[in-house]
PLY file of the C-alpha trace (Angstrom):
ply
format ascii 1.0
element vertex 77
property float x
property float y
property float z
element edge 76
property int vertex1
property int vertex2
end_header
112.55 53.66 137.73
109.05 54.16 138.63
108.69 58.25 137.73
109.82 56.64 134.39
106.34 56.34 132.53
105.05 59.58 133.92
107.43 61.55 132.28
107.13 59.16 128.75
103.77 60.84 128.77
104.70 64.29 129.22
107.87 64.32 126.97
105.68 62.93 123.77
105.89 64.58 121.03
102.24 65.79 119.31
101.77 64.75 116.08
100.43 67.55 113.81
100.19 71.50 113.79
98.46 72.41 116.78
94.94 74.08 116.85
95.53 77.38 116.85
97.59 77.21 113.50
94.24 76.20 112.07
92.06 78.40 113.37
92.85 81.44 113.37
93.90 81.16 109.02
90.44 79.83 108.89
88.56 82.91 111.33
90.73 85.37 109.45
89.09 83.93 105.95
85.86 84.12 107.72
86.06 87.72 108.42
87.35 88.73 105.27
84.43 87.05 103.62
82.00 88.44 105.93
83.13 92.30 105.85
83.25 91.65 101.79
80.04 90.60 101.70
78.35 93.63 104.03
80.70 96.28 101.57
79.28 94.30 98.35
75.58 94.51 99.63
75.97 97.88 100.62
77.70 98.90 97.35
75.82 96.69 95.11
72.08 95.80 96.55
70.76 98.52 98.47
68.17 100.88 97.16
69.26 104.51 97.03
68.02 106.65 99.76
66.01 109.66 98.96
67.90 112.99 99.58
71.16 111.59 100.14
73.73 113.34 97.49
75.13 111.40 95.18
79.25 111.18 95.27
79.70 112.05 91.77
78.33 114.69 90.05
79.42 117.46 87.70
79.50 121.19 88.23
77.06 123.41 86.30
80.48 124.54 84.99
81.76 121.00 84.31
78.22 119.93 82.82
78.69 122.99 80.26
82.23 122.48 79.01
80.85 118.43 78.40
77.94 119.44 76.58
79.60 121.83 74.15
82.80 118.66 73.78
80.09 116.63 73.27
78.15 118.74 70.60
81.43 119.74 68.43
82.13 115.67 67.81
77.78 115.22 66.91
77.49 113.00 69.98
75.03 115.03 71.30
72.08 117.23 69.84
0 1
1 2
2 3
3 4
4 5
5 6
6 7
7 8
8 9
9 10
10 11
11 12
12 13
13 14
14 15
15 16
16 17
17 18
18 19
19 20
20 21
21 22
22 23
23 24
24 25
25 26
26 27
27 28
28 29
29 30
30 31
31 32
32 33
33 34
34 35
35 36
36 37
37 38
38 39
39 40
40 41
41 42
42 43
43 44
44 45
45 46
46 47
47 48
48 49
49 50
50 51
51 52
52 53
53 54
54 55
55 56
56 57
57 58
58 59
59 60
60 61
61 62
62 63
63 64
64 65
65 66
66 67
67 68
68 69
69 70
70 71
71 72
72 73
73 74
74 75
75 76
């Protein structure tokens, strides 16, 4: 029996959840974190840029119809 304690080596079982069980929970946290941070700068911390539009804005139409909802309940002057 001397092929004996080459294959005890081989047939061993591993002890604990291999690597890539670890990893790749921990790079998909990573990335997560890191594309939430570049939305949240971008969102929260950067200076407006002159001449871009703004998303939201009223109509003249829209801005009208406010005004005068507005100035029936004496929230506006």
């Amino acid at each position: 029996m001397k092929g004996r304690g080459a294959m005890e080596g081989k047939n061993l079982r591993r002890r604990g959840a291999p690597a890539s069980t670890l990893v790749k929970p921990l790079l998909l946290l990573a990335t997560g974190v890191a594309a939430g941070l570049v939305v949240w700068r971008v969102l929260m911390l950067e200076p407006d840029v002159p001449g871009r539009v703004m998303t939201e804005q009223l109509s003249r139409h829209d801005r009208q119809a406010l005004d005068g909802l507005l100035h029936q309940r004496s929230l506006r002057p």
